[in-house]
C-alpha positions as CSV (number, residue, x, y, z in Angstrom):
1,X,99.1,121.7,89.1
2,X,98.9,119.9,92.3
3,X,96.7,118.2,94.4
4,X,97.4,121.4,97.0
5,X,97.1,123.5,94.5
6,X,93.6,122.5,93.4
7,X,92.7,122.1,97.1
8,X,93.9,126.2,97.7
9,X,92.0,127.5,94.8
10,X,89.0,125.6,96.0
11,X,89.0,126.6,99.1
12,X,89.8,130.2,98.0
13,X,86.7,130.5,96.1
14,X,84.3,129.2,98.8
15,X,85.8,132.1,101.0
16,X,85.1,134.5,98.6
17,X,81.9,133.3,97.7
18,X,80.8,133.2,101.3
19,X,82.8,136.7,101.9
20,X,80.0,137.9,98.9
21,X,77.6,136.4,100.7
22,X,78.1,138.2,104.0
23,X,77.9,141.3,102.2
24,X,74.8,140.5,100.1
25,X,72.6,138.9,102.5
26,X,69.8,140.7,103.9
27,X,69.3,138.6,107.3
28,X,72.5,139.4,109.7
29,X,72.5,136.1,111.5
30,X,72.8,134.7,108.2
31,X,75.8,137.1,107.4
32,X,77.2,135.7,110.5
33,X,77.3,132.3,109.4
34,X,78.4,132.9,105.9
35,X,81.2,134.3,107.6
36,X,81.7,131.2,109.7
37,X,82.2,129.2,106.2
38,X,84.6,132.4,105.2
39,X,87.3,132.2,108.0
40,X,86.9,128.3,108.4
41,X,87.6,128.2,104.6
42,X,90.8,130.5,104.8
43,X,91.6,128.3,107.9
44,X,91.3,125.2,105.1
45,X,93.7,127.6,103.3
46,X,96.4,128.0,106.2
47,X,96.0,124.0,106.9
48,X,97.1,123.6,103.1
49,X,99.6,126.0,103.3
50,X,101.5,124.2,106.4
51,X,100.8,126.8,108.9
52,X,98.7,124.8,111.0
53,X,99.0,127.1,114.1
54,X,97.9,130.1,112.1
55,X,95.2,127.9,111.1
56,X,94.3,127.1,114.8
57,X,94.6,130.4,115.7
58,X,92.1,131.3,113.0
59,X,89.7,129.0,113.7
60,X,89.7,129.8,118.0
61,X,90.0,133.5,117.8
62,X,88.0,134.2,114.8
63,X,85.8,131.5,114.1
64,X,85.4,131.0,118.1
65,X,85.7,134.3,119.3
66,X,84.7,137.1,117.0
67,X,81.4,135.0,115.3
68,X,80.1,134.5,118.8
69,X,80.6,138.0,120.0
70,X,78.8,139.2,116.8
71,X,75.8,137.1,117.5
72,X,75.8,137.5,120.7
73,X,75.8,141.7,119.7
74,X,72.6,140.8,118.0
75,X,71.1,139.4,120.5
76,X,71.7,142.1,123.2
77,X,71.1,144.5,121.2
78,X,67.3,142.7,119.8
79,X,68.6,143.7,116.1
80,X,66.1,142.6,114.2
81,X,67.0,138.5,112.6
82,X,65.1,138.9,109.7
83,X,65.2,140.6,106.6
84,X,66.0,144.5,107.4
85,X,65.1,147.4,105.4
86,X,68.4,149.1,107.1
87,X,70.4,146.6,104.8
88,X,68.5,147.0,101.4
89,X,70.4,149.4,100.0
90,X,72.1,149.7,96.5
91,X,74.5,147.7,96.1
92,X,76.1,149.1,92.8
93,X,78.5,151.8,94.5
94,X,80.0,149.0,97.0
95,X,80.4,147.0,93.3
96,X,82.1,149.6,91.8
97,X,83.9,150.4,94.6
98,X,84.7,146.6,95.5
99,X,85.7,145.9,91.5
100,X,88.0,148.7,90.7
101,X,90.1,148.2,94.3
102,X,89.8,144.1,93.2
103,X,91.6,145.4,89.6
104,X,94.0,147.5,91.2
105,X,95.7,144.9,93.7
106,X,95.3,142.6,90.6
107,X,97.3,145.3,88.3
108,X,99.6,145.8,90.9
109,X,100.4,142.2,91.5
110,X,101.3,141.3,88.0
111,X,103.2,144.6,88.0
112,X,105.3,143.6,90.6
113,X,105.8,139.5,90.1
114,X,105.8,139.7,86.8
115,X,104.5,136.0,86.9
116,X,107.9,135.3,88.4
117,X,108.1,132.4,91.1
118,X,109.1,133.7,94.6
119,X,111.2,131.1,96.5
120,X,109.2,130.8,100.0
121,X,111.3,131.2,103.2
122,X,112.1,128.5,105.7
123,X,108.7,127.2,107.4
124,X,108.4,128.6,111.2
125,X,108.2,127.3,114.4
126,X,105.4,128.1,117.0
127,X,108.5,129.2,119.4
128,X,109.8,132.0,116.3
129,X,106.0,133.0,115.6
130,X,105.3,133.4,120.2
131,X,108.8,135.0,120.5
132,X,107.3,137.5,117.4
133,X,104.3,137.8,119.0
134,X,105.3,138.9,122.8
135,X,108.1,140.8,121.6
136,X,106.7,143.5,118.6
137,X,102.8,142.9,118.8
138,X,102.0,143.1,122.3
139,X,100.6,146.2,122.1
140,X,98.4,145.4,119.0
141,X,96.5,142.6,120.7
142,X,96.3,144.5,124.0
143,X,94.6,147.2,121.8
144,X,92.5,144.4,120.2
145,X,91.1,143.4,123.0
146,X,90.6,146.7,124.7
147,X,88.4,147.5,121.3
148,X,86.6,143.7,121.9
149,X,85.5,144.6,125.4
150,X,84.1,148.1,125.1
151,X,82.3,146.8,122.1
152,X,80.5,143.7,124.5
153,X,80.1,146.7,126.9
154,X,78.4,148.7,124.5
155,X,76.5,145.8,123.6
156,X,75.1,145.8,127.0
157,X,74.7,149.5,127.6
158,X,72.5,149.2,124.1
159,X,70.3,146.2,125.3
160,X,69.2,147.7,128.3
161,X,67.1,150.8,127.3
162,X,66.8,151.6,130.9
163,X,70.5,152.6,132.1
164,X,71.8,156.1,131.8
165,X,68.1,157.6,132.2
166,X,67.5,159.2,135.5
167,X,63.8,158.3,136.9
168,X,61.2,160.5,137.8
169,X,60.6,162.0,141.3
170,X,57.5,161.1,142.7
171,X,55.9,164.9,141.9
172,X,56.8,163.3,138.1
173,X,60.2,165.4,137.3
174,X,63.9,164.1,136.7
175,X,65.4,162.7,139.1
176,X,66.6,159.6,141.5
177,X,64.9,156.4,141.3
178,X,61.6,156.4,142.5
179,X,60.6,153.2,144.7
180,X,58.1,151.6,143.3
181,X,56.7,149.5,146.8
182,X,56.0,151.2,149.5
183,X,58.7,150.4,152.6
184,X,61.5,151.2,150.2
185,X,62.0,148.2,148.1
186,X,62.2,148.3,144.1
């Protein structure tokens, strides 16, 4: 074993142990920043692995990206920071759940490998992985980030309690905005 190797596995477990966390924590923000140390860790992971650009990528799009849209979420949408009742749940059916599909991809893995070594292919460049990219995943990311802005939109449309409600005539039924100085200003 390695020096790599010993630096993978340990890096491997501190993304799973901050992947638990995430999903056993009862404050979000918290859950939020385990999952910082999650995807930083699996960054560590690409970084061992030689795929440094994956491992930049990881780090600016997840890490930079997807963490502070989350919080942000939070924020707009005054979720509450503390401990929630909405999250204390039982966790024993996400165990199970979590446990048997963790022993099926195991099972299925040693099925298939055999504990055989698997010769890896020739390392990529950033050119090959861009040409990849803008050729056969455009429409993935474009979709991506379609799904990214109406969830920031929604974000919004949550936060503010007042959009989407009409506002009483004066004579106190539905209607358009009623000004609320006289000379027509709001």
């Amino acid at each position: 074993m390695t020096g790599a190797d010993v630096l993978l596995l340990a890096l491997g477990a501190v993304a799973v142990g901050a992947g638990v966390l995430v999903v056993t924590t009862k404050h979000l923000v918290r859950a939020g920043l385990y999952l910082v140390v999650c995807l930083g860790a699996l960054a560590g992971d690409f970084l061992v692995l030689s795929a440094e650009l994956v491992a930049w990528v990881q780090v600016l799009i997840y890490v930079g990206a997807v963490v502070v849209l989350l919080l942000f979420a939070v924020m707009l949408t005054r979720a509450p920071i503390g401990v929630s009742d909405d999250l204390d749940r039982p966790g024993w059916p996400a165990a199970l759940i979590g446990g048997g599909a963790g022993l099926g991809l195991t099972a299925l893995l040693v099925d298939a490998y055999r504990w055989s070594t698997v010769t890896l292919p020739s390392a990529g460049t950033a050119e090959r992985l861009g040409e990849q990219i803008f050729q056969s995943w455009v429409l993935p990311f474009e979709v991506l980030s379609v799904l990214l802005l109406s969830a920031l939109v929604g974000a919004i449309v949550l936060s503010r309690p007042d959009i989407g409600r009409a506002a009483p005539y004066r004579d106190g039924t539905a209607g358009d905005l009623v000004d609320s100085e006289p000379g027509g200003r709001r």
